[in-house]
N, CA, C and O atoms as a DFTB+ gen file, in Angstrom:
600 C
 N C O
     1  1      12.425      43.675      30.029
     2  2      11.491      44.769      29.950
     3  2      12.287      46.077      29.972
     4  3      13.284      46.210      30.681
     5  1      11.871      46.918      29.269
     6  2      12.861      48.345      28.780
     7  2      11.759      49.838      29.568
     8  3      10.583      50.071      29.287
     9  1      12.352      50.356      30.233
    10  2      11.800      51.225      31.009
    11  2      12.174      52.778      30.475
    12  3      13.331      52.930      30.083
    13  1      11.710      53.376      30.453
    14  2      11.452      54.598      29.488
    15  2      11.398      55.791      30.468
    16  3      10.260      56.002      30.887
    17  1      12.318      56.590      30.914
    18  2      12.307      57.754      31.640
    19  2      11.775      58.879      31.089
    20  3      11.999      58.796      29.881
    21  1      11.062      60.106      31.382
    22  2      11.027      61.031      30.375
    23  2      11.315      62.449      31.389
    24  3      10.494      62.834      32.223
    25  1      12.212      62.904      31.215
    26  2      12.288      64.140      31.789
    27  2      11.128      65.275      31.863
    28  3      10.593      65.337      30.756
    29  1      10.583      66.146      32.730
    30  2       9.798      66.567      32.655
    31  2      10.002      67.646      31.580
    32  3      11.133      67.746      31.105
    33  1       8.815      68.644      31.051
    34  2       9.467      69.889      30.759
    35  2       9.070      70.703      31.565
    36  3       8.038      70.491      32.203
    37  1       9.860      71.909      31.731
    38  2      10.226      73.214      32.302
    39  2      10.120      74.164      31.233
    40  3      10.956      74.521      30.403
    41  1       8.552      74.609      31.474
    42  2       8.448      76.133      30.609
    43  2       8.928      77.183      31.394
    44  3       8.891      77.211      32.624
    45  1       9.546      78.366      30.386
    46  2      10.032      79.503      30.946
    47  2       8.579      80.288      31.560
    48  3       7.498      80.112      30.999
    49  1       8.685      80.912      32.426
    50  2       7.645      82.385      32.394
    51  2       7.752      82.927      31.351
    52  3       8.794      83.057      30.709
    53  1       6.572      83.342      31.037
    54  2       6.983      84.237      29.808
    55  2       5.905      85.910      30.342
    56  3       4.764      86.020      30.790
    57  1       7.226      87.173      29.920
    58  2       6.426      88.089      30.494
    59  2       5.715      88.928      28.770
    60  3       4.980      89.894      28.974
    61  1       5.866      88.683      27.810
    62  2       5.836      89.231      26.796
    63  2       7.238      90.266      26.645
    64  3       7.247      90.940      25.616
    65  1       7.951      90.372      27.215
    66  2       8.908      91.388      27.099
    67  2      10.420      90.961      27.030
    68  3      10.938      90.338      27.957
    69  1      11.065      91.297      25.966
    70  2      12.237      91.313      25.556
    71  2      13.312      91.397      26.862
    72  3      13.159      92.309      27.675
    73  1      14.483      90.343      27.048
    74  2      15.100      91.004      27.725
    75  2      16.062      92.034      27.396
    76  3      16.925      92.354      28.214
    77  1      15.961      92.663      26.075
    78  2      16.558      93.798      25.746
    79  2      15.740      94.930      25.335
    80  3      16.004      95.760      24.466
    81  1      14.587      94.839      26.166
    82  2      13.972      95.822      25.564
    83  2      13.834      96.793      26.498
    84  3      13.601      96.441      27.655
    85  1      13.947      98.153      26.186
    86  2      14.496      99.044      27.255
    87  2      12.549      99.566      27.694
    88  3      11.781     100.270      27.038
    89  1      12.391      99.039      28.678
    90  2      11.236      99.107      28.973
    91  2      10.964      99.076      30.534
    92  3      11.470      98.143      31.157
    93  1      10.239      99.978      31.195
    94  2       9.981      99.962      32.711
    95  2       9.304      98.977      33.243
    96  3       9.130      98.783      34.446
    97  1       8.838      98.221      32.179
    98  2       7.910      97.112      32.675
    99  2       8.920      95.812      32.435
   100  3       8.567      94.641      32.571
   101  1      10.419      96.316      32.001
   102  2      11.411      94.752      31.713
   103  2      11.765      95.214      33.214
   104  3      11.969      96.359      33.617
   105  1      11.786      93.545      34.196
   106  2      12.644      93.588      35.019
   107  2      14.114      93.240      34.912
   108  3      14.713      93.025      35.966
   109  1      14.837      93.151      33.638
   110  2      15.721      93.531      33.336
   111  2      16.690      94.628      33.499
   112  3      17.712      94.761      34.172
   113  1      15.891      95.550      32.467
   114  2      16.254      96.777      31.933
   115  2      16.024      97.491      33.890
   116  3      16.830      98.264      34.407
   117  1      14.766      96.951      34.587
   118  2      14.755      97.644      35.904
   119  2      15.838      97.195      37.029
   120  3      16.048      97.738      38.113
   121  1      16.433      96.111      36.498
   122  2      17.700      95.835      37.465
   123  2      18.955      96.588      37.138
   124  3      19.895      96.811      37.900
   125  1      18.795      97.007      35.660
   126  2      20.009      97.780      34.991
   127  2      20.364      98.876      35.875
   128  3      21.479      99.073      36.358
   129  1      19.215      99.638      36.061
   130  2      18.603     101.144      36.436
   131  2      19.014     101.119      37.816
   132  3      19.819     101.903      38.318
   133  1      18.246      99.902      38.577
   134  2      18.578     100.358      40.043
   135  2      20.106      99.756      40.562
   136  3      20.393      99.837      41.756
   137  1      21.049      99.156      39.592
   138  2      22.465      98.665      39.909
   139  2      22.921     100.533      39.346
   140  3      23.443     101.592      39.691
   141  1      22.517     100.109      38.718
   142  2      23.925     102.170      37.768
   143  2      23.217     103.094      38.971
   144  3      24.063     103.627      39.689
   145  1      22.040     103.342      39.277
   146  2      21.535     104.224      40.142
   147  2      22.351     104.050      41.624
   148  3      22.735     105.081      42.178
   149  1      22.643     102.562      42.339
   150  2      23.436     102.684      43.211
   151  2      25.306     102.747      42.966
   152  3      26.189     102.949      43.799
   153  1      25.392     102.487      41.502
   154  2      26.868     102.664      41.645
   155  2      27.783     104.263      41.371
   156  3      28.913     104.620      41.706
   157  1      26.361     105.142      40.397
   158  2      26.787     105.859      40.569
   159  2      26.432     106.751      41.722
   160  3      27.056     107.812      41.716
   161  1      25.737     106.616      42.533
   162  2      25.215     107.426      43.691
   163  2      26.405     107.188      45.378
   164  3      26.914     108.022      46.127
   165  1      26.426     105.957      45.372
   166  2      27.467     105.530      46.412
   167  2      28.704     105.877      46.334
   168  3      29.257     106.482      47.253
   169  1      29.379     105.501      45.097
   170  2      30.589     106.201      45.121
   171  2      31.089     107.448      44.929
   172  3      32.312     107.588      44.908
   173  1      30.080     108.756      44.729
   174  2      29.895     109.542      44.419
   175  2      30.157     110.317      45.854
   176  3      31.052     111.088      46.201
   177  1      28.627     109.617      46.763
   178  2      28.630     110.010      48.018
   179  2      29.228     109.508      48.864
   180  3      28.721     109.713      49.967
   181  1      30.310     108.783      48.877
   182  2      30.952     108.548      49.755
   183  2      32.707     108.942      49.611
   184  3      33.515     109.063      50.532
   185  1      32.902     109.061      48.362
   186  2      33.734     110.043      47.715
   187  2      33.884     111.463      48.081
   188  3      34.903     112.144      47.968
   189  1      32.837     111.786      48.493
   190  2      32.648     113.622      49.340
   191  2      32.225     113.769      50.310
   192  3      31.745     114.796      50.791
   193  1      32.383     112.377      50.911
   194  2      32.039     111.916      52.257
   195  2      33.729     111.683      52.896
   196  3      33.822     111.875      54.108
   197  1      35.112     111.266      52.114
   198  2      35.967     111.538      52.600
   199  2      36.901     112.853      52.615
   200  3      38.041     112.942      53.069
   201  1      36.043     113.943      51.940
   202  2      36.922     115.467      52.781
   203  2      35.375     115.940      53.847
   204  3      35.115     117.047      54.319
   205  1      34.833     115.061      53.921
   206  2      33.585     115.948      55.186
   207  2      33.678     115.154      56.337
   208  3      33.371     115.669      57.412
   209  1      34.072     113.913      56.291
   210  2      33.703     112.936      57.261
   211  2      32.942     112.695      57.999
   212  3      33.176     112.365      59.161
   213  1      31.447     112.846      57.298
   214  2      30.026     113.047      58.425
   215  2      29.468     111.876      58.558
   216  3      28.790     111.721      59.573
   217  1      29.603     110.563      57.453
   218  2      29.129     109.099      57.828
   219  2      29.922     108.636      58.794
   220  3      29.551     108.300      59.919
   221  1      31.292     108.607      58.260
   222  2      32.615     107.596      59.422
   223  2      33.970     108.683      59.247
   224  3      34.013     109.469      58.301
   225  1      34.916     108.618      60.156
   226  2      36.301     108.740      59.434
   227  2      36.718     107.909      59.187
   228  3      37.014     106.964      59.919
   229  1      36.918     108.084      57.592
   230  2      37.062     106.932      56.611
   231  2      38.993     106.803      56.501
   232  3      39.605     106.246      55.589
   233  1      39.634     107.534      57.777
   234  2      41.277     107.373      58.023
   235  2      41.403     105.951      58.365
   236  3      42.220     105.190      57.847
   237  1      40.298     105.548      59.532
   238  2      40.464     104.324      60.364
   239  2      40.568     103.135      59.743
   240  3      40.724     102.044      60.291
   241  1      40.471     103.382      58.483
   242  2      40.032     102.178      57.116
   243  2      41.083     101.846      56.429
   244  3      41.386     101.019      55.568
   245  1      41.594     102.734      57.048
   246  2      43.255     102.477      55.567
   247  2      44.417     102.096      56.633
   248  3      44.667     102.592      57.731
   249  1      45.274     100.643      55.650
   250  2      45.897      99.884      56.215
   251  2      47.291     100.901      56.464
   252  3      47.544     101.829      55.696
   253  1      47.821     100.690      57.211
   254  2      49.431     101.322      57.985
   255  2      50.236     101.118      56.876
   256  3      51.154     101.917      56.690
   257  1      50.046     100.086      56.009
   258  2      50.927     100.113      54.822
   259  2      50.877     101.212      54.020
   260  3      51.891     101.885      54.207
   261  1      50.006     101.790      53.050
   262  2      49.659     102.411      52.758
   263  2      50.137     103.674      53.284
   264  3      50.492     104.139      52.201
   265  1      50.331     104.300      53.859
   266  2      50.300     105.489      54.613
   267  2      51.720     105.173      54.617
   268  3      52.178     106.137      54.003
   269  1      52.935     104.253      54.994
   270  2      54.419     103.977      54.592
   271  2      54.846     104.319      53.601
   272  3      55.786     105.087      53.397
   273  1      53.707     103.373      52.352
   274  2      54.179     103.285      51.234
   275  2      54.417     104.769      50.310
   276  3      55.244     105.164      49.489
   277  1      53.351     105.241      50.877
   278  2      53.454     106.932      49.683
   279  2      54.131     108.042      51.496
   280  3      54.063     109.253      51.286
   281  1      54.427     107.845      52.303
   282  2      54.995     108.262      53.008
   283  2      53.986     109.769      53.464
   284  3      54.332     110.941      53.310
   285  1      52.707     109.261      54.038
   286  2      51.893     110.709      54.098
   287  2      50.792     110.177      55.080
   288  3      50.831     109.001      55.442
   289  1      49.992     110.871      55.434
   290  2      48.904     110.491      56.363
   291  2      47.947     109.767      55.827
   292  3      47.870     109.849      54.601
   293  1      46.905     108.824      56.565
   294  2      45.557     108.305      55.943
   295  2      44.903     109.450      55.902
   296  3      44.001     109.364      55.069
   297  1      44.948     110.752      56.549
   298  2      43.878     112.069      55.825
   299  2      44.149     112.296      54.397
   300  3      43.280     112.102      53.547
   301  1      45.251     112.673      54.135
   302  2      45.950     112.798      52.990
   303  2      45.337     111.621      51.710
   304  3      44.680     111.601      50.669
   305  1      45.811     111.052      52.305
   306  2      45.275     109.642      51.229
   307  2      43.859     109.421      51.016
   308  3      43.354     108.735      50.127
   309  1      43.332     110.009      51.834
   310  2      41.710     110.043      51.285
   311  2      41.150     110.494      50.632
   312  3      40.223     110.230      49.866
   313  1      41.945     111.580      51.023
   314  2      41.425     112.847      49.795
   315  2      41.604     112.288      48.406
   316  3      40.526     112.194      47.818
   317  1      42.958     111.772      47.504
   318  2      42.830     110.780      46.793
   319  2      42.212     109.990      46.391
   320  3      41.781     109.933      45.239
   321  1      42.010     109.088      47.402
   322  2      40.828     107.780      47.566
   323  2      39.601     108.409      47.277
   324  3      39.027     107.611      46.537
   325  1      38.774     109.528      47.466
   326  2      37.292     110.321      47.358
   327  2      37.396     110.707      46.265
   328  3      36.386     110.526      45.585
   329  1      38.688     111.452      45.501
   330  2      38.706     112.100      44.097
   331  2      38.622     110.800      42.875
   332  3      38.211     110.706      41.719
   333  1      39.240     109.938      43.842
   334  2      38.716     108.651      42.344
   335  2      37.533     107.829      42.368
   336  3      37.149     107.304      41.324
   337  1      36.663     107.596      43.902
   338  2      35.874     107.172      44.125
   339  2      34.555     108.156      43.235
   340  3      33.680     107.585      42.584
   341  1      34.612     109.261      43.331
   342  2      33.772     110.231      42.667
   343  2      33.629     109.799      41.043
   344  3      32.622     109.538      40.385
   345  1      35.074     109.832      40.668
   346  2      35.250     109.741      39.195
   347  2      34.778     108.371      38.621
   348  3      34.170     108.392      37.551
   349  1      34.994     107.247      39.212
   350  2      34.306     106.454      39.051
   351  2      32.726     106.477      38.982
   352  3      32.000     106.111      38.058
   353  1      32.434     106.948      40.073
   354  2      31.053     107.082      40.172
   355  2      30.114     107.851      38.519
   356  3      29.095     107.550      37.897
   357  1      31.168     108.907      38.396
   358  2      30.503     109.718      37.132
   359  2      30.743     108.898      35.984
   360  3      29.844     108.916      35.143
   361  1      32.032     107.977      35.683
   362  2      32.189     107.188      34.532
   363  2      31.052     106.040      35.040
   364  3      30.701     105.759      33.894
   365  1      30.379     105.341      35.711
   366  2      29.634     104.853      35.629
   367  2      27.753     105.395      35.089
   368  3      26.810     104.813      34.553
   369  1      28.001     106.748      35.601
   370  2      26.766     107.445      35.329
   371  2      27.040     107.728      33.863
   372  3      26.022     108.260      33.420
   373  1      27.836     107.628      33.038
   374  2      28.116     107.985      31.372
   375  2      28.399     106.725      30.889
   376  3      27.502     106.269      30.180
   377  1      29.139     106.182      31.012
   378  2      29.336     104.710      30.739
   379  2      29.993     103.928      31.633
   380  3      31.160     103.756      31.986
   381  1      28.053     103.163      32.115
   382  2      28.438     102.496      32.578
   383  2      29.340     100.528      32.375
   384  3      29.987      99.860      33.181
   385  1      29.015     100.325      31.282
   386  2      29.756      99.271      30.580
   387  2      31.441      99.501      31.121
   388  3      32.113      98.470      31.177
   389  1      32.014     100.614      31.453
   390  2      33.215     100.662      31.737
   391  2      33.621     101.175      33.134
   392  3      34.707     101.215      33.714
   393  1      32.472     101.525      33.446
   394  2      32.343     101.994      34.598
   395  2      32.253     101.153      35.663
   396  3      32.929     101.430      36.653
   397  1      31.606     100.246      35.671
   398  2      31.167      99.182      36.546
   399  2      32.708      98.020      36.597
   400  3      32.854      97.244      37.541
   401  1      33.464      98.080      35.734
   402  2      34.531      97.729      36.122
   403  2      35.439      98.348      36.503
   404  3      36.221      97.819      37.293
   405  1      35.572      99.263      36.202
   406  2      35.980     100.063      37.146
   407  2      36.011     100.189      38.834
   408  3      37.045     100.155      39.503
   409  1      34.569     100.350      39.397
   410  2      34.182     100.261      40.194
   411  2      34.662      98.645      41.104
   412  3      35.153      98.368      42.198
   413  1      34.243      97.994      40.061
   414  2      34.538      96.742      40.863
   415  2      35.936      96.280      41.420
   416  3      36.088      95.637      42.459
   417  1      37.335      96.875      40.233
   418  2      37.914      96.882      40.589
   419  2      38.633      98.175      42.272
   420  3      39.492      98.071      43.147
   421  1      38.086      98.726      42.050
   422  2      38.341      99.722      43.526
   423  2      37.983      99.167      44.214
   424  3      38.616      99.361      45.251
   425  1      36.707      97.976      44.413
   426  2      36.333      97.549      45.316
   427  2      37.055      96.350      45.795
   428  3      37.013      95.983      46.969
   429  1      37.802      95.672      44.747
   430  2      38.910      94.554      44.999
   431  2      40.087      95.131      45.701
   432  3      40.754      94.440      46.470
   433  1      40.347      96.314      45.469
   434  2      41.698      97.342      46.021
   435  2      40.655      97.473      47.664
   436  3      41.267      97.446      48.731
   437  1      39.876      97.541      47.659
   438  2      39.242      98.167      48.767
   439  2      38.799      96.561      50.145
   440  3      38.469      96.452      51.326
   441  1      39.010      95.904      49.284
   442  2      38.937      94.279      49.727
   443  2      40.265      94.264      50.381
   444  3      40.139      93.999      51.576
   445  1      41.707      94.488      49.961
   446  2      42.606      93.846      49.736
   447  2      43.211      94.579      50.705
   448  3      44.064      94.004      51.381
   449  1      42.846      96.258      51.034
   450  2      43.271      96.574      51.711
   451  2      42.477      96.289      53.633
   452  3      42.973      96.180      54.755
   453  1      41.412      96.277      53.204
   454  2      40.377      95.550      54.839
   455  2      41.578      94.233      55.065
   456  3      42.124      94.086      56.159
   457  1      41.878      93.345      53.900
   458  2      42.267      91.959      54.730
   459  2      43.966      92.256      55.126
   460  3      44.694      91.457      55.714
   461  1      44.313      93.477      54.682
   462  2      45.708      93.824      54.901
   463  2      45.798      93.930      55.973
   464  3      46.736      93.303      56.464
   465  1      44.871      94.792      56.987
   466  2      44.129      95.214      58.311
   467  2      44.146      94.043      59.210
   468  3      44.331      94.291      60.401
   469  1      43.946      92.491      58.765
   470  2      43.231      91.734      59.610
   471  2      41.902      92.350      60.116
   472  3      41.246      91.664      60.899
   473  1      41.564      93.227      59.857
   474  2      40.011      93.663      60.558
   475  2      39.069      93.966      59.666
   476  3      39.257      93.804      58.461
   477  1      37.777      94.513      60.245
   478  2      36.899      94.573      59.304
   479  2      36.696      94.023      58.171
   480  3      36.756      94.535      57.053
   481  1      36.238      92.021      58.742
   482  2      36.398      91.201      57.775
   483  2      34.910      91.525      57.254
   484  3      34.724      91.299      56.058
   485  1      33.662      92.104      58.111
   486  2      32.486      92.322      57.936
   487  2      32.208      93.020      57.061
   488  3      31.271      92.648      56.354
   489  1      32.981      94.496      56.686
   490  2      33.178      95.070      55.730
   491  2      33.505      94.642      54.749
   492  3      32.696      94.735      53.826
   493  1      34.661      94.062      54.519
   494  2      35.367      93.484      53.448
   495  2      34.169      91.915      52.626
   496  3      34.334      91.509      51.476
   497  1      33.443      91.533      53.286
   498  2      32.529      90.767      52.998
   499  2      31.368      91.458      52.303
   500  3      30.959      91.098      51.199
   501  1      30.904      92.374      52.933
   502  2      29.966      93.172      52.069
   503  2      30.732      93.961      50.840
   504  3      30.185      93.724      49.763
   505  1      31.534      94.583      50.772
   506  2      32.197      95.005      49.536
   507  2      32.223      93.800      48.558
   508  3      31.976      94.070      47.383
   509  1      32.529      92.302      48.926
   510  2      32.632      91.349      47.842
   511  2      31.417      91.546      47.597
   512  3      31.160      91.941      46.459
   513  1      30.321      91.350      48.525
   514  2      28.902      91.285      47.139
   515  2      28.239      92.723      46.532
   516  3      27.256      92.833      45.798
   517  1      28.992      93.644      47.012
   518  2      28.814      95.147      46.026
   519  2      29.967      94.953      44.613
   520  3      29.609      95.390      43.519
   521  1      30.865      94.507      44.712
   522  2      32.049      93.799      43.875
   523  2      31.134      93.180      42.591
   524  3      30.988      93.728      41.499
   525  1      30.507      91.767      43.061
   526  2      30.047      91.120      42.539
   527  2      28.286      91.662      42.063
   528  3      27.572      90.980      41.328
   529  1      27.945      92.734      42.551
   530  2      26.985      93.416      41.620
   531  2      26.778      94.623      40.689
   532  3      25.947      95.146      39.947
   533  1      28.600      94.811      41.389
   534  2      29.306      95.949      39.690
   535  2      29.876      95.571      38.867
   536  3      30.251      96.280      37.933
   537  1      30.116      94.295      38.982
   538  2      29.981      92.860      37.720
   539  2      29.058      92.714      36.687
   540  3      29.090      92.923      35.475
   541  1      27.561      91.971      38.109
   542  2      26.128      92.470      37.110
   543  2      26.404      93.603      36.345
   544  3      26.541      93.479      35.128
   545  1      26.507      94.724      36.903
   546  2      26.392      96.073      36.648
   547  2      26.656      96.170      34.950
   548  3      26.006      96.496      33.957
   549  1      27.921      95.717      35.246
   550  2      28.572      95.539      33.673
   551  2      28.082      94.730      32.459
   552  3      28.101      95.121      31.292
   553  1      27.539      93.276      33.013
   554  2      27.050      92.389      32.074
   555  2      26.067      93.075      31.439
   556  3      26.224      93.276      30.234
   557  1      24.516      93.718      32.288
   558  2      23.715      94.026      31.855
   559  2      24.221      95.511      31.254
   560  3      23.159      96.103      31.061
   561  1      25.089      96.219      30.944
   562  2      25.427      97.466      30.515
   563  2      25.563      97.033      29.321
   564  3      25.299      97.930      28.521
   565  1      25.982      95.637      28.611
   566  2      26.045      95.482      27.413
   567  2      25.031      95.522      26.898
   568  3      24.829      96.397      26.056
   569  1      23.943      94.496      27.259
   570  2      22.434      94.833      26.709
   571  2      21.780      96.078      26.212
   572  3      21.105      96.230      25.193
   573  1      22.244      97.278      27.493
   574  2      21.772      98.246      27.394
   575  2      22.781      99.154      27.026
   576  3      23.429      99.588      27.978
   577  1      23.096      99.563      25.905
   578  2      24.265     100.473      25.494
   579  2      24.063     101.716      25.874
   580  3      22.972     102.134      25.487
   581  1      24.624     102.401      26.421
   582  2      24.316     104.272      26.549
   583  2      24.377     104.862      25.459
   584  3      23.646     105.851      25.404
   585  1      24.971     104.641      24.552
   586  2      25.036     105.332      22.983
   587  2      23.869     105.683      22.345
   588  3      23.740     106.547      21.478
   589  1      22.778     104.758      22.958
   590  2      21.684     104.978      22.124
   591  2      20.956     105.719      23.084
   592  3      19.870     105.996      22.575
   593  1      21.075     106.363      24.714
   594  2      20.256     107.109      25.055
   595  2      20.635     108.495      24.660
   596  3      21.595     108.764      23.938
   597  1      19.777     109.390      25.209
   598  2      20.142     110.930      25.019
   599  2      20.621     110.898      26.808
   600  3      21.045     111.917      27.352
């Protein structure tokens, strides 16, 4: 006797809407918006958050290496660290397709230096999944090209 399996089917949802269609009602296009909205806003503000130091002093963050290696203070080096954190932030607000890697990569530099530390593995854990959603960031930037907005 021959027994006959049949896999079920699995229909998609269907919302009527394109996932490339640049539309407020695509939750797509609305994940696009609110990833570029936090990548360029965070690094922006926290970028001019290291010559004010009103969230944290963001000195306590940077590994002893660092501060050897270019032979200068972690104040010093921040200032640095904020002038590119910014710039990133704005190449993500213009293009973000290049931007978001960008970003992600600072955030691997910004990984690498927490585990240099041995400390603030808590930090360095949340940066991997901000890492890994200026990734997203990027995938969906292809969909949505900036060229074609104003």
């Amino acid at each position: 006797m021959t027994t006959t399996t049949h896999s079920p089917v699995v229909s998609q949802p269907t919302t009527g809407v394109s996932t490339r269609e640049e539309s407020w009602s695509n939750p797509v296009y609305q994940s696009f918006w609110l990833l570029r909205l936090a990548f360029v806003t965070a690094p922006i503000v926290f970028g001019l958050d290291k010559y004010a130091h009103v969230l944290v002093n963001w000195d306590t963050y940077l590994a002893p290496e660092f501060t050897d290696l270019f032979n200068t203070s972690a104040h010093t080096l921040m200032y640095f660290v904020g002038a590119i954190e910014i710039v990133a932030g704005l190449v993500v607000a213009f293009r973000p397709r290049y931007g978001a890697y960008l970003v992600a990569a600072w955030l691997g530099g910004i990984i690498f230096n927490l585990l240099l530390m041995a400390d603030f593995y808590d930090v360095a854990l949340r940066d991997f999944g901000l890492l890994l959603a200026a990734l997203a960031l990027a995938r969906l930037a292809t969909v949505f090209p900036t060229h074609q907005h104003s």
